[in-house]
C-alpha positions as CSV (number, residue, x, y, z in Angstrom):
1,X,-192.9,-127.9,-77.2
2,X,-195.1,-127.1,-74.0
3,X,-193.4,-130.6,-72.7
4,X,-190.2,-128.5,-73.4
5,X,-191.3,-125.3,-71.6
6,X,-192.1,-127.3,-68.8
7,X,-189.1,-128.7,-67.7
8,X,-187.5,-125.1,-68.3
9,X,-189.7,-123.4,-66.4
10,X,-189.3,-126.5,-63.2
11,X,-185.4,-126.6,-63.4
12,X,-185.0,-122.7,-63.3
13,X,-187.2,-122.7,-60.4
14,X,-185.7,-125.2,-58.7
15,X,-182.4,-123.9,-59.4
16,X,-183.6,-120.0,-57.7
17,X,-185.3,-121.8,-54.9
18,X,-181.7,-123.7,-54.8
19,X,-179.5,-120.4,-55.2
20,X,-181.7,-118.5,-53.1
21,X,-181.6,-121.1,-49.9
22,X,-178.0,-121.3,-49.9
23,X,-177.9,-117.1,-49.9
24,X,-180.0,-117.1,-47.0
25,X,-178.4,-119.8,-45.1
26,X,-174.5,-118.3,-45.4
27,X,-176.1,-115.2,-44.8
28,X,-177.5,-115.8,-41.3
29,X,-174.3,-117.4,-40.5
30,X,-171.6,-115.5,-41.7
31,X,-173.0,-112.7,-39.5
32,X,-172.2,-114.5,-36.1
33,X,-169.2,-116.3,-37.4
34,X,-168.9,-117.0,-33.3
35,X,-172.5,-118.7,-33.1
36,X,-171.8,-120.7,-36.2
37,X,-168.3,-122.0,-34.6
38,X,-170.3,-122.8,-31.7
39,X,-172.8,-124.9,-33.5
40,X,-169.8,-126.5,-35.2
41,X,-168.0,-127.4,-32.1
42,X,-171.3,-129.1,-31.0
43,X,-171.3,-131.4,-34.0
44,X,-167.6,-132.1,-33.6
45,X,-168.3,-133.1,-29.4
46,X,-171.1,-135.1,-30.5
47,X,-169.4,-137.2,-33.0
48,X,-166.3,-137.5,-30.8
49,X,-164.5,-135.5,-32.8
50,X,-162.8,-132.7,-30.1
51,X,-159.1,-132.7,-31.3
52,X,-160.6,-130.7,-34.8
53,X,-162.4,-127.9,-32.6
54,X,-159.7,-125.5,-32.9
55,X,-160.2,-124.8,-36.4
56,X,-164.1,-124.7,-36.2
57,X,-163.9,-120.8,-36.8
58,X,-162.0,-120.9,-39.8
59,X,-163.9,-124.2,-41.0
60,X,-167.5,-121.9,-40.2
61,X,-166.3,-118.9,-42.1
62,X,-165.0,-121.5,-45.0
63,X,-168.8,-122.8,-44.9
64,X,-170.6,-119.8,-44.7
65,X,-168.3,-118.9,-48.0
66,X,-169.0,-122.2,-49.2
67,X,-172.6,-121.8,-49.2
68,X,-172.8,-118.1,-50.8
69,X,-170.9,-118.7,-53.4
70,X,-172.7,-121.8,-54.4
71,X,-175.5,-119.9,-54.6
72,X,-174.5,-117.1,-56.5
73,X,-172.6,-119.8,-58.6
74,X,-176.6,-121.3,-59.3
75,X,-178.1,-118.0,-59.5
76,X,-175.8,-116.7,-62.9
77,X,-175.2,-120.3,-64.1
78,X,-171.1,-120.2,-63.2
79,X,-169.7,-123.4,-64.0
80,X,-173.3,-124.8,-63.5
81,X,-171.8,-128.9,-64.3
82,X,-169.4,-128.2,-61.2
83,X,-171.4,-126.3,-59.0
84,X,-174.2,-128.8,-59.6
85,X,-172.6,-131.9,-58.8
86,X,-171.5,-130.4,-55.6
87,X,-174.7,-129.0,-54.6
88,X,-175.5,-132.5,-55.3
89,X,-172.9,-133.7,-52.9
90,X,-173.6,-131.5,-50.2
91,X,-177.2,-132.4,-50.0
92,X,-177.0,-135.8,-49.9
93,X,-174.3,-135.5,-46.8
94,X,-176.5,-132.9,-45.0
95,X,-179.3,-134.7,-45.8
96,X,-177.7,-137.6,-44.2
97,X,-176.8,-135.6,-41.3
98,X,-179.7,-134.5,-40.4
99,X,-181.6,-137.7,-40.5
100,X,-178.9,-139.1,-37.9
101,X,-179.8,-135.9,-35.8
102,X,-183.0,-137.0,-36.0
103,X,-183.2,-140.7,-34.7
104,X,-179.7,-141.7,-33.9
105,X,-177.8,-138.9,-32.4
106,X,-180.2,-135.9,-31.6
107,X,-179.0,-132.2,-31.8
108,X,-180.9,-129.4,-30.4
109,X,-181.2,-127.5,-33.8
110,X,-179.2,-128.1,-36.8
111,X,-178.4,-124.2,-37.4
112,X,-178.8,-124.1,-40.8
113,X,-179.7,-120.5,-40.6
114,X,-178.0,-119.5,-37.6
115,X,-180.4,-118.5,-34.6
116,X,-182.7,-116.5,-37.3
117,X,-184.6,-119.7,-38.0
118,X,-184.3,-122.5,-35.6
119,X,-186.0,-125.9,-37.2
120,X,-186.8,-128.9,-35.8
121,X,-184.5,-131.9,-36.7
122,X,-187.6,-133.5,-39.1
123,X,-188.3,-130.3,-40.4
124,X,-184.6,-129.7,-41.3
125,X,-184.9,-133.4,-42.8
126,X,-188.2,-132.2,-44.3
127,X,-186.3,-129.2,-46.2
128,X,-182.9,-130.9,-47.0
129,X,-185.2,-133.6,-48.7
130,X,-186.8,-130.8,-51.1
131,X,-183.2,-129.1,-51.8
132,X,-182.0,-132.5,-52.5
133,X,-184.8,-133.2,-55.2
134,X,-184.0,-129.3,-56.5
135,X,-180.5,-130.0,-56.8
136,X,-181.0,-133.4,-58.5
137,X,-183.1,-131.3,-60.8
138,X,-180.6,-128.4,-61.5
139,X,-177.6,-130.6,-62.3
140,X,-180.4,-133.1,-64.5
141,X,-181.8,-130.0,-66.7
142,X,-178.8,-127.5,-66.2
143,X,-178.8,-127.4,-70.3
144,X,-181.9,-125.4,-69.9
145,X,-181.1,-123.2,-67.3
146,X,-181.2,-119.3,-68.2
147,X,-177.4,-117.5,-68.1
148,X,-177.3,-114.3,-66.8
149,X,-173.5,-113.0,-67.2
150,X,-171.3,-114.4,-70.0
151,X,-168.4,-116.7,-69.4
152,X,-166.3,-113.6,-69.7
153,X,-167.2,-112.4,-66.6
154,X,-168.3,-115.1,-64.6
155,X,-164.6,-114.7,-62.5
156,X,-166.1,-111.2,-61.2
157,X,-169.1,-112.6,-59.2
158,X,-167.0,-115.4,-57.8
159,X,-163.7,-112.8,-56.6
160,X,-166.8,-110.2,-55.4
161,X,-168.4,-113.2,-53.8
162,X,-165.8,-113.7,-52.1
163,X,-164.5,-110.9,-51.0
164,X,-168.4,-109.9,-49.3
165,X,-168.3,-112.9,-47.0
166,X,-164.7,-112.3,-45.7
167,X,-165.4,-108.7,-45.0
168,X,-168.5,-109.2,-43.5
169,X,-167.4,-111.9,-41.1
170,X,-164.5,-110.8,-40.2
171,X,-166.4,-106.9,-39.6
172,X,-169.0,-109.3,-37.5
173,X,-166.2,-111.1,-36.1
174,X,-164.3,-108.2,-34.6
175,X,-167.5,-105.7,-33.2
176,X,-170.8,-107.8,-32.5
177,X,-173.3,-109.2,-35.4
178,X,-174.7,-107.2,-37.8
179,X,-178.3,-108.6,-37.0
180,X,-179.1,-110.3,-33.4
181,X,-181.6,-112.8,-33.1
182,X,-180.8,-114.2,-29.9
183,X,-182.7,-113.3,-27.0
184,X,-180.8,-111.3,-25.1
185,X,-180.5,-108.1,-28.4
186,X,-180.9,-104.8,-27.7
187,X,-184.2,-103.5,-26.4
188,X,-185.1,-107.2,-24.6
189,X,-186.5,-106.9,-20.8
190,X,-184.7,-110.2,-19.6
191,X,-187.3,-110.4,-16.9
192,X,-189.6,-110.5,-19.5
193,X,-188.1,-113.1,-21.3
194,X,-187.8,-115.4,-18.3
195,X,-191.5,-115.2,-17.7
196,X,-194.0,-117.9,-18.2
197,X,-197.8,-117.7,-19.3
198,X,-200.4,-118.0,-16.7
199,X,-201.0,-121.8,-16.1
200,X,-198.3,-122.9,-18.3
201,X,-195.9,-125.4,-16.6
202,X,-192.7,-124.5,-16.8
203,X,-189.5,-126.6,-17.5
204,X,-187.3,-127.0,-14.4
205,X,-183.5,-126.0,-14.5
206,X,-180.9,-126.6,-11.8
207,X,-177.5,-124.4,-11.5
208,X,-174.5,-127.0,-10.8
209,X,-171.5,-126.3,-9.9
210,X,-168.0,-128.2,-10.2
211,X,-165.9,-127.3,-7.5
212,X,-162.4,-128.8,-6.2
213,X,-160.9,-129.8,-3.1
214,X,-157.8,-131.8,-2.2
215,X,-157.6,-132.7,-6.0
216,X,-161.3,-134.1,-5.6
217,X,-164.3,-132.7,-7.9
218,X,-167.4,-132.4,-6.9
219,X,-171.1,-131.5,-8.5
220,X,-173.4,-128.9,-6.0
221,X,-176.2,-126.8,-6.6
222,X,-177.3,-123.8,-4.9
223,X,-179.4,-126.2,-1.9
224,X,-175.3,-127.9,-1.1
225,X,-173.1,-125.0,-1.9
226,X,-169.9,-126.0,0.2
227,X,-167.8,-123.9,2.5
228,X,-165.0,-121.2,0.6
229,X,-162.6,-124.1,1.3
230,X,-163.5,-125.2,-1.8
231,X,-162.5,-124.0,-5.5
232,X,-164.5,-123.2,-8.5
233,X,-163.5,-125.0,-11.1
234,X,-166.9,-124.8,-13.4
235,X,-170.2,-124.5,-13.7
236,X,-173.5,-125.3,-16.1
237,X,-177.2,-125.5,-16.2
238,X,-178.9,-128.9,-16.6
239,X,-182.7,-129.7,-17.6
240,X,-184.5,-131.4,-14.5
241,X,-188.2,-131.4,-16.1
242,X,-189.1,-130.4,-19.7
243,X,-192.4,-127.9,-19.5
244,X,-192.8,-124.7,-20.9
245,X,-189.7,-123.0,-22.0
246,X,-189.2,-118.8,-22.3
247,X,-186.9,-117.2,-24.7
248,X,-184.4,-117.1,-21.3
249,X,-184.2,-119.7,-18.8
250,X,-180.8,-120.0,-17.9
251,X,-180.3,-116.5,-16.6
252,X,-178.3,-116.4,-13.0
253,X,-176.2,-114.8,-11.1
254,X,-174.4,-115.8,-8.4
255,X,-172.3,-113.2,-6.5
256,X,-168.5,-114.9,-5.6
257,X,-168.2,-112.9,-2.5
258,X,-171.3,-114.3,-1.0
259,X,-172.6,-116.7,-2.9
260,X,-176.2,-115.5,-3.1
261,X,-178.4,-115.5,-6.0
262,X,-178.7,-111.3,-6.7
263,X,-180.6,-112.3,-9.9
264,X,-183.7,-110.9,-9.3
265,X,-182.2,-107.9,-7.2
266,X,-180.2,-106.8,-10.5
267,X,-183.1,-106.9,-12.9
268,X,-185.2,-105.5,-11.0
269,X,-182.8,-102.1,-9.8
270,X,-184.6,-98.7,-11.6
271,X,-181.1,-97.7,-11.6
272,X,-178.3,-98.3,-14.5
273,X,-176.4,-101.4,-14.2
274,X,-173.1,-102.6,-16.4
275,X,-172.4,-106.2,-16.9
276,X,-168.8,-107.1,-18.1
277,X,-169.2,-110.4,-20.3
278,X,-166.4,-112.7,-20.1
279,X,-167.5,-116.1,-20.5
280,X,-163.9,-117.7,-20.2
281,X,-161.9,-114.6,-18.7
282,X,-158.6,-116.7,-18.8
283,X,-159.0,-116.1,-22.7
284,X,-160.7,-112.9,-22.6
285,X,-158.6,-109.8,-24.5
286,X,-157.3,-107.4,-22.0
287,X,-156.1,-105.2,-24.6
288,X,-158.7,-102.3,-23.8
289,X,-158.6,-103.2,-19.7
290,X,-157.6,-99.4,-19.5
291,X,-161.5,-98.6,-20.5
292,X,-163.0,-101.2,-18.8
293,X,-161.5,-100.0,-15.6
294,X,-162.3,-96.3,-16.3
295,X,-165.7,-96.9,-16.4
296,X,-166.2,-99.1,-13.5
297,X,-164.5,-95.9,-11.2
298,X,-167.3,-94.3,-13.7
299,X,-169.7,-96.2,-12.5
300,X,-168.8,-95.7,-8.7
301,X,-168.7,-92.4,-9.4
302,X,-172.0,-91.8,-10.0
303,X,-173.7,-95.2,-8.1
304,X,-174.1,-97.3,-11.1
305,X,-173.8,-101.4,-10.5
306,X,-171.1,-102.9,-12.1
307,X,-170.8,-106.4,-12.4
308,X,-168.4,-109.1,-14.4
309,X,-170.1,-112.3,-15.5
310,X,-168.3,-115.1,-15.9
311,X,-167.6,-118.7,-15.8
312,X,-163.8,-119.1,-15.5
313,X,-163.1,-120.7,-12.0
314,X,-161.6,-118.1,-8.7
315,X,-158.2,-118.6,-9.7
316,X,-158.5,-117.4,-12.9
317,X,-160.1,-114.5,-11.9
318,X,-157.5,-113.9,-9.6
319,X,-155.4,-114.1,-11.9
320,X,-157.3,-111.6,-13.8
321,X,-157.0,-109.1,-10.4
322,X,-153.4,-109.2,-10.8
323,X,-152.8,-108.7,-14.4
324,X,-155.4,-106.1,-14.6
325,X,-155.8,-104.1,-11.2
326,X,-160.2,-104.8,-11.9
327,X,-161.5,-104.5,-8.7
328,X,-165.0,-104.8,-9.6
329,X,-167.6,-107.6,-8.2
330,X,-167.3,-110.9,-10.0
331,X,-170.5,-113.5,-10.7
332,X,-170.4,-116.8,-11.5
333,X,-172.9,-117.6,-14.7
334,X,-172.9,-120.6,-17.3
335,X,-170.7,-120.6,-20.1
336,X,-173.1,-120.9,-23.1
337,X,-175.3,-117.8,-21.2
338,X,-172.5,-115.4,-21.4
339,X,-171.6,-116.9,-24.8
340,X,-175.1,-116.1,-26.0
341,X,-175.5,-112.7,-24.3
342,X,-173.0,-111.3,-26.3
343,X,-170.4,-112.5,-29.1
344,X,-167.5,-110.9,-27.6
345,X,-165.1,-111.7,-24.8
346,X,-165.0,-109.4,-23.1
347,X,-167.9,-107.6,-24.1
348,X,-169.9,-104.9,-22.5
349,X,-174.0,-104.9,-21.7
350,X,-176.1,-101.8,-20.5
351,X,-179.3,-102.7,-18.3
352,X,-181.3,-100.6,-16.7
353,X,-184.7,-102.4,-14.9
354,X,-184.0,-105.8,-16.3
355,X,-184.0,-104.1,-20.0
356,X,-180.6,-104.2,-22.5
357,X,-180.1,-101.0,-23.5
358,X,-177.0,-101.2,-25.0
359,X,-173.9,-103.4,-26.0
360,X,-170.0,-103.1,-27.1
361,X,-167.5,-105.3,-28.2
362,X,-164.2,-105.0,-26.5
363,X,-163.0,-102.9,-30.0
364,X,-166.2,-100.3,-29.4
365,X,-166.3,-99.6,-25.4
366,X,-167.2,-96.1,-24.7
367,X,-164.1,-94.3,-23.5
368,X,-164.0,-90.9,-21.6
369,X,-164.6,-89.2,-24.9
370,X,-168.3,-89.9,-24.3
371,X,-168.6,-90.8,-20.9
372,X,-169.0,-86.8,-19.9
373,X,-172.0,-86.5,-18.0
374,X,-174.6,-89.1,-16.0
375,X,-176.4,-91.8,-18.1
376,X,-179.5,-89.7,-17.4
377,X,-178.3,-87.4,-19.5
378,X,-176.0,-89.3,-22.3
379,X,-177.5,-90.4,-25.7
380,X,-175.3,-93.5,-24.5
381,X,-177.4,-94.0,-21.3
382,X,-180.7,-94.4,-23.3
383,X,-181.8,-97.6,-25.6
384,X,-180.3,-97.7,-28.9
385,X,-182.5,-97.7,-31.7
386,X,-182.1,-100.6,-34.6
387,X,-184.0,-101.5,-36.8
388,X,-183.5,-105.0,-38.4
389,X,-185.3,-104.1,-41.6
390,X,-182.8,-100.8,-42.4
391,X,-179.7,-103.3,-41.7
392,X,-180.7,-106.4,-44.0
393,X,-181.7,-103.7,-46.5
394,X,-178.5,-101.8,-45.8
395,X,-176.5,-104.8,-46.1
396,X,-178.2,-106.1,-48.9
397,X,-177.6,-103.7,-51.0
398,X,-173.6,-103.5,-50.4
399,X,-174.2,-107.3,-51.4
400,X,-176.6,-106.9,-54.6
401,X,-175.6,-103.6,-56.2
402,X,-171.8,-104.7,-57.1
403,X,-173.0,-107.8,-59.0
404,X,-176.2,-105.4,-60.4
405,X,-173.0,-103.2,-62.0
406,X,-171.4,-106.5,-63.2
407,X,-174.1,-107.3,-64.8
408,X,-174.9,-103.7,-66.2
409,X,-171.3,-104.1,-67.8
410,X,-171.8,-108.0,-68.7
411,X,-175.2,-106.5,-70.9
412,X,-173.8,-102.8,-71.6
413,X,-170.2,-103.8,-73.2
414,X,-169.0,-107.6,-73.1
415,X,-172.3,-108.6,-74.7
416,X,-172.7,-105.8,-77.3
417,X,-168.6,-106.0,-78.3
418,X,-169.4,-109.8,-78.8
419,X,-172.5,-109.3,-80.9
420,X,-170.1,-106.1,-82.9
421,X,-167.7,-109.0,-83.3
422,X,-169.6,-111.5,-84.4
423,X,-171.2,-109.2,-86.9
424,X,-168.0,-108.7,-88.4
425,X,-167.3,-111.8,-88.7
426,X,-169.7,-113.0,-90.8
427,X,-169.7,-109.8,-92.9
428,X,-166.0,-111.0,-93.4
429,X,-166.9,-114.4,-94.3
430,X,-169.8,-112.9,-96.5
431,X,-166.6,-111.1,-98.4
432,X,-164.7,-114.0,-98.2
């Protein structure tokens, strides 16, 4: 009997420690479908696999779906042989992965939960190993698992399941993420976060940039920056020495018009400074140029910086001139530093002495609605307040308190008209 209780008591646990990893994981991901995409487009590169990049945002939001629903499938025992079999599966090809990433093939981080939790490849392998042995457990013991909504209603936490994850990434996908955990969120001094302790070495990073000439392409860095007779045609960061290594580290910008590095210059200005984010402008959304352009003659108006950050080579941006009539300054910056500073393109930052104060997808730009008066004096011009505990909450709740009321209804009336049924049943047979 205590034998019995034993093995209860270990598979249910191992099945909520199960259910509630997979929660957590979709969870961090499904709120920057953009990020995950990223990550997935890195795993498709590595293993040569480029042609299937185009569908890595629908394959991310598919996973992050995936990986929720599995574990709300574990939590309330729905369909627990299935759902078992296939957390099953999916360990042991994770698992699998991750151990290549480890020795044979070696990614930065896996992502597993998004940039909330970054792991090390062993201790990915580390934690994959445990889930493994937990699922192994769930699907050997599943018999003894606790049900906590009846057959009857199983479909409702599945569709509701469903229908969370597809809102919520979709929402995420079309403002910013709910939650940011990259470095560059609201209420980071970038300065700050490109500082290094006292006596700490630090890593060494080099600019380079691809430019063309006569149909030749060339590498330079800043040291060999060629004459204007050259064209842009890309540009990245590369590691030179591995040391200590801030939160930022791959912060630059690079004025077109000169060339000079006004990096330091920008972060360091008391005054309020906007930073148009458009990491590949050619496929940026020019849909609200209108308000972009109204508040750079904003800006000018009252002797704000304005600035668009890019990485999209001088004829694209020209390009850009013509079709929307900007005629604000342009800097060059690398690709996955835009992409990281915000999930939008375009998107819209607000700095003021190296500090984010604010930032808007292309769907939220402030328009001339709100843009009345000076920064000085705006609610816009001063650093938005958020508070990452009053958002996981909030959103937790929009996720919990639906399959609370399915429950309430599975306990209330399903249950209760099956025990009033069965009741007469027997009383009928009694009869009988």
């Amino acid at each position: 009997m205590r034998k019995s209780r034993a093995f209860k008591l270990l598979a249910n646990v191992c099945r909520l420690i199960l259910a509630c990893t997979f929660i957590v994981s979709g969870f961090t991901k499904v709120i920057d479908p953009w990020g995950t995409a990223m990550k997935v487009n890195e795993y498709l590169s590595i293993y040569g696999m480029e042609s299937l990049q185009g569908a890595s945002m629908a394959f991310s939001i598919w996973l992050c779906g995936a990986e929720m629903m599995m574990g709300c499938m574990l939590l309330f025992k729905v369909r627990i042989r299935l759902i078992s079999i296939f957390a099953v599966l999916s360990m042991l090809f994770f698992t699998a992965l991750t151990l290549l990433s480890a020795t044979v093939i070696p990614v930065e981080d896996c992502g597993c939960f998004g940039d909330a939790w970054v792991l090390t490849n062993w201790e990915t392998f580390a934690k994959n190993i445990v889930l493994l042995l937990a699922a192994i457990a769930t699907f050997q013991w599943r018999k003894m698992l606790i049900r906590f909504v009846t057959r009857k209603m199983e479909w409702l936490i599945s569709l509701y399941t469903i229908f969370f994850v597809f809102t919520l990434s979709f929402y995420c996908l079309d403002r910013l993420p709910v939650l940011d955990f990259r470095p560059y969120k609201i209420g980071q001094n970038i300065m700050k976060g490109m500082s290094i302790p006292e006596g700490a070495k630090p890593s060494v990073y080099e600019s380079v940039f691809i430019l063309e000439k006569n149909g030749e392409k060339k590498e330079f860095t800043l040291d060999n920056y060629p004459d204007s007779t050259w064209t842009f045609v890309d540009t990245r960061t590369i590691l030179k020495e591995k040391g200590y290594e801030p939160s930022i580290h791959d912060f630059s910008m690079m004025d077109l018009s000169t060339g000079d590095d006004i990096t330091e210059d920008v972060l360091t200005d008391m005054g309020y400074t906007f930073l148009l984010v458009a990491h590949r402008i050619e496929e940026a959304d020019d849909s609200n140029i209108d308000l972009i352009n109204e508040i750079y003659d904003y800006s000018v108006e009252h002797g704000y910086r304005f600035y668009c950050l890019t990485s999209s080579p001088e004829e694209q941006i020209e390009l850009w001139k013509d079709k929307t009539g900007a005629e604000y300054p342009f800097c060059q910056m690398d690709d996955i530093t835009l992409k990281t500073m915000i999930r939008s393109n375009p998107g819209l930052m607000l700095i003021k002495n190296g500090t984010i104060l604010n930032k808007w997808s292309d769907e939220d730009i402030p328009d001339e609605y709100v843009l009345t008066d000076k920064l000085e004096n705006l609610e816009l011009g001063q650093q938005k307040v958020r508070s990452d505990v009053h958002t996981i909450g909030y959103v937790f709740l929009w996720f919990v308190i639906p399959l609370l009321l399915v429950l309430g209804v599975d306990i209330l009336i399903v249950r209760r008209r099956e025990r009033k049924n069965e009741k007469r049943k027997q009383q009928q047979e009694v009869k009988e």
